[in-house]
N, C-alpha and C positions, 0 to 999 in steps of 0.2 A: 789754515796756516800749516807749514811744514817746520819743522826742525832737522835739518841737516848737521850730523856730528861727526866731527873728524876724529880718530881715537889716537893716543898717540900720552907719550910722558910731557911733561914741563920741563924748562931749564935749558941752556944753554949746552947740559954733559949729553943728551938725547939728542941734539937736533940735528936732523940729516940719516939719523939711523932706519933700518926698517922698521920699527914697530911705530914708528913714527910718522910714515906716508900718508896718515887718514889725517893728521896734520895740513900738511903740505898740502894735500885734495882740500882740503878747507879753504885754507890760506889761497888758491889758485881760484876757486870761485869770487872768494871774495874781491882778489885783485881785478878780476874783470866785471864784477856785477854790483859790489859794495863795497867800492874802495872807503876804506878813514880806517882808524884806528877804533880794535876791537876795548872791549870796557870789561871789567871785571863785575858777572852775577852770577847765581846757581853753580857756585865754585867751576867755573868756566869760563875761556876770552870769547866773548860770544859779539856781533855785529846782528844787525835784522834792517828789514826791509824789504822791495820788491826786488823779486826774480823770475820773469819770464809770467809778468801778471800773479803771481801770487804772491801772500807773504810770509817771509820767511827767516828764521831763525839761525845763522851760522855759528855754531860753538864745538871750541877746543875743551873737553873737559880739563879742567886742573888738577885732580884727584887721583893723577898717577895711573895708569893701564887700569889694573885689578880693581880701580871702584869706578869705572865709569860710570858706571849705572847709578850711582848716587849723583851726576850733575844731569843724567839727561833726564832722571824722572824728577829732580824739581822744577826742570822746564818745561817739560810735559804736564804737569801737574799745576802749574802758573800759568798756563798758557790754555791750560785741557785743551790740548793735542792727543788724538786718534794716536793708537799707535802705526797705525798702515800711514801716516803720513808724519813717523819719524825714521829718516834717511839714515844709516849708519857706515859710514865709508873705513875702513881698517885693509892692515896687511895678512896677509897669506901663505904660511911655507907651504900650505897645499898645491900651491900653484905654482905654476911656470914664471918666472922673471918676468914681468911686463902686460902680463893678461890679467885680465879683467872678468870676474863673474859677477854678475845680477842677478841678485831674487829678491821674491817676497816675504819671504820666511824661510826658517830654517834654522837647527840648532846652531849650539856655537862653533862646536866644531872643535875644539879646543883650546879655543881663544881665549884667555883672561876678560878680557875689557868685553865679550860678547857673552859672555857668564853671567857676568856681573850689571849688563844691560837686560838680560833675561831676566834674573833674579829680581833686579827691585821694578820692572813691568811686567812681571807676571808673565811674561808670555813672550814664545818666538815670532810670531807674528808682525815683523816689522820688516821692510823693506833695508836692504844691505849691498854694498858696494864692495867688493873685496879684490886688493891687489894685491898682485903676486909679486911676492919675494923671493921667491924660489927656496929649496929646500938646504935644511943642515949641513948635507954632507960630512956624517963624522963628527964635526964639531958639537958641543955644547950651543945646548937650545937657546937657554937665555942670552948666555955671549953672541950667537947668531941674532938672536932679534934685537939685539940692544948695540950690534955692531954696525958698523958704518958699509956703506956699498962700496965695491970696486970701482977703479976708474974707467972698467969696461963694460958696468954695469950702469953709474951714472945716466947716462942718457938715454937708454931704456925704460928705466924707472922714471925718471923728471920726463919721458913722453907717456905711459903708463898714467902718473901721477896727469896730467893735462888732460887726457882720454878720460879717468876717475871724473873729472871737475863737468868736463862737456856732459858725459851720462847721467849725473845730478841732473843739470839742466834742462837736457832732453826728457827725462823724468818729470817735471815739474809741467814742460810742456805738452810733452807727447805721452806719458804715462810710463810706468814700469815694462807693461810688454815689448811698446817699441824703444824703449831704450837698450833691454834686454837684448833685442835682438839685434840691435845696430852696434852693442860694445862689448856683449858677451866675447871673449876669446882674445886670442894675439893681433897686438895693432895691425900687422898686415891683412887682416882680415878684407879688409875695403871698406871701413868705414866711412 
């Protein structure tokens, strides 16, 4: 079984923001692979079922950025799921608007919600999706991550966000390395 988590706030005041893409890459899988409406457990809207032959776990933690780690280790923990086979998709000012990195592991990096997924599983050791929101610019960090995209930014990001959903998938099918290497970087890449 895999668990795939999209990291991201609750509510209606966050939706569409950056910190909120790993949302979005959730909700995009689920629209093409588990459509219905998700249910409220392990303080997360979580969906499960098959994806690409195996099965699998799709959940929005509810618990606000900064605790995610308290909704993905009670699913982990109810399900004992491996941590190399809990998927964690989040955003990036590290990165470029629209690119995409893959890995297996690896700190948080500064991330709230990858802190806090470290913390209560003990360990970096899990497989991670991260999309790029691009950087501050000047601005205040939180206002940046908790603010909404441009209009010229939009369809960058909602393609970004579609490329995040396929590499899960391809993950599931083909493993971490070739997914890595078919979505690592900017969409033009030739994927």
């Amino acid at each position: 079984m895999y668990i795939i988590a999209g990291l991201g706030n609750p509510g209606t005041k966050y939706k569409g923001t950056r910190h909120n893409v790993g949302f979005e890459a959730v909700k995009a899988i689920s629209k093409e692979h588990l459509p219905g409406h998700a249910r409220k457990k392990f303080e997360a809207r979580i969906l499960n079922g098959r994806i690409a032959g195996e099965e699998v776990l799709l959940m929005r933690p509810q618990t606000f950025m900064n605790n995610s780690g308290i909704a993905v280790r009670q699913a982990a923990d109810f399900y004992k799921v491996p941590t190399d086979h809990i998927l964690i998709i989040y955003d990036d000012i590290a990165l470029p608007l629209g690119h995409l990195r893959l890995r297996k592991s690896g700190s948080a990096g500064g991330h709230n919600g990858v802190k806090s997924i470290i913390a209560h599983l003990g360990t970096q050791d899990f497989p991670r999706i991260r999309i790029g929101v691009g950087a501050a610019k000047g601005s205040d960090l939180v206002d940046y991550v908790l603010g909404d995209f441009s209009k010229a930014d939009k369809p960058v990001i909602q393609e970004a966000i579609q490329r995040a959903a396929e590499a899960a998938v391809c993950m599931l099918k083909d493993g971490m390395d070739t997914a890595m290497n078919r979505f690592n970087g900017p969409a033009d890449k030739g994927n």
